[in-house]
C-alpha angles and dihedrals in degrees: 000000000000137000121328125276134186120240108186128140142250089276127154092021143314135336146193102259076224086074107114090223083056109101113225115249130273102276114226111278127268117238090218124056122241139174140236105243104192112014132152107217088175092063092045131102099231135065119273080243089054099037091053090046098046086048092043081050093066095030101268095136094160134064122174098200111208136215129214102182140008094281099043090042090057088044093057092038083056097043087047091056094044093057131052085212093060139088130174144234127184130192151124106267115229084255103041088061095063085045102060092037105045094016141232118268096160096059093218088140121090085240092055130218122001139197112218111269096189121211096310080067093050103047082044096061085035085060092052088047092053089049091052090046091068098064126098100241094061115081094167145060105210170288091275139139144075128341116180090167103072101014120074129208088280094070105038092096098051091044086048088048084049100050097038082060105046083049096063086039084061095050100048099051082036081233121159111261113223108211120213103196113183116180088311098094097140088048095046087055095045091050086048099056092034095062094027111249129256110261087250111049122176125189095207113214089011098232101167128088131268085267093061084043091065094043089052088041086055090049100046104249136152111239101198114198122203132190089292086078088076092044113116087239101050107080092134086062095062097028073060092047094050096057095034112099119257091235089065111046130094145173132244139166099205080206128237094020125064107037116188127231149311074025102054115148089026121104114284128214143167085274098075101052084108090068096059093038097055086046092052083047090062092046096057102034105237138125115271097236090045083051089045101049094049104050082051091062097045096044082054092050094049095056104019101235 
C-alpha cells in the first residue's frame, strides 16, 4: 500500500481523460487470464461487483484482496467469501503497528486518532489476525513487514514485534506471507532467516535491486511488480525483473496506487493489469501470453486457489 488517490468517477460534465480523477480506459484484453496479486478493493472507486467485471473483461479472473489492519483484514476475508474471484490476505501493516501501539494523534490513519494502546493492544489485534488467518477464503498472511519510510526510529520495535509475529501466524496455518519492504530490505531479510521463513514467501510491490533479486531468487521467494516497474525512475526494478526466474514472479496493481504508465498519478484498478504486464513483457523480452501464463501459475501456486 502506498500514498492516497482519489477514485471518483466522470461525473457534472465532461472532463479531459488527462484529469488525474479520470480513471484510464479498459486495455485491450489478454488472451491469457491472470490474476492481481496484491489489490485494495476497499480504497477503490467502484463496487467490489464492477471492479471484479471490468478486471474479468480484460482477463484479469483473479483478485487477492489485502488487508492492512484488523478492520480491513475482516472486510477482505468477507469479500473473499462473497465472491468466487476473490482471495484474501490479512495482515498489520508496518504502519498500522506503531500506530496501535504509540498511537496516532494526527489521525492520518482511516481509523483516525489514537491513544497508545502499548503492546497489550498489539498482541490483542494480532490475536484477531490469527483468527482470520484460519478461514478458507484467506490464502495469505499480509501485508506485513518493515517500513523505514514512514516509520521513524521510535516504531521499529513495534513494526519488528509485528512482523516477527505475522510471520509465525503464516507458518502455523502454512498460509503465504506477503511481504511490505519499504526501504528496510537488510533488515526484512534478517528478520526472515532469523525466524525461519514460511514455505511461500512474497515480497509485495518488489522495491529492492537485481542483487536482492537473486538473493530472494536463492532463497525461494516471490518478487511481485506493480505499475512502478514502467516508471522513468525505476530502472532497478526492471534491472530486478530481468534476473529474477520466470517461476517466481507475479503481477500485481496495489490499486489504487501505482498506476502504470502513460497513466501515472490517475486511479488504478484490477483492469489495468494488462498494461504492466505487457510492459514487464517488453523488459524481459518475452512474449505476453508466455509472461502471462507463467505469472498465473505461479499466483495459483502462492495461494493455493
Amino acid at each position: 500500500m502506498a500514498a492516497t488517490a482519489s477514485n471518483s468517477g466522470n461525473s457534472g460534465g465532461k472532463r479531459n481523460q488527462n484529469d488525474k480523477d479520470v480513471p484510464p480506459p479498459l486495455p485491450e484484453p489478454l488472451a491469457v487470464p491472470v490474476a492481481d496479486s496484491h489489490t485494495h478493493l476497499d480504497m477503490q472507486g467502484d463496487s467490489v461487483e464492477d471492479a471484479l467485471a471490468k478486471a474479468a473483461s480484460v482477463g484479469v479472473t483473479t483478485v487477492i484482496q489485502v488487508g492492512c489492519d484488523v478492520a480491513g483484514s475482516t472486510w477482505a476475508a468477507e469479500t473473499a467469501a462473497a465472491h468466487d474471484a476473490v482471495w484474501a490476505a490479512v495482515a498489520l501493516h508496518p504502519n498500522e503497528a506503531p500506530r496501535i501501539v504509540l498511537g496516532d494523534p494526527d489521525g492520518w490513519s482511516r481509523q483516525g486518532a489514537r491513544e497508545p494502546g502499548g503492546d497489550a493492544a498489539l498482541d490483542a489485534a494480532l490475536e484477531r489476525i490469527d483468527a482470520l488467518a484460519a478461514l478458507p477464503h484467506v490464502r495469505g498472511v499480509g501485508e506485513t513487514g518493515l517500513d523505514y519510510f514512514r516509520t521513524g526510529p521510535e516504531g521499529m520495535a513495534a513494526q519488528e514485534r509485528s512482523f516477527r509475529r505475522h510471520i509465525d501466524i503464516a507458518k502455523r496455518h502454512g498460509k503465504a506471507l506477503v511481504i511490505h519492504d519499504r526501504e528496510a530490505h537488510a533488515d526484512v531479510l534478517r528478520v526472515l532467516e532469523e525466524e525461519g521463513a514460511p514455505g511461500t514467501v512474497v515480497f509485495h510491490c518488489y522495491s529492492g535491486d537485481a542483487e536482492m533479486a537473486k538473493v530472494c531468487a536463492e532463497a525461494g521467494y516471490y518478487l511481485s511488480f506493480a505499475g512502478n516497474v514502467t516508471f522513468k525512475n525505476a530502472q532497478h526494478l526492471r534491472d530486478a525483473l530481468a534476473v529474477a526466474p520466470l517461476d517466481r514472479i507475479l503481477v500485481e496493481t496495489d490499486a489504487p496506487f501505482l498506476t502504470p504508465m502513460p497513466y501515472r498519478g490517475r486511479p488504478n484498478a484490477p483492469y489495468l493489469i494488462p498494461v504492466t504486464l505487457r510492459a514487464m513483457a517488453g523488459y524481459r523480452g518475452i512474449a505476453e501470453d508466455a509472461l502471462a501464463t507463467a505469472v498465473a501459475e505461479n499466483t495459483a501456486r502462492v495461494f493455493g486457489y
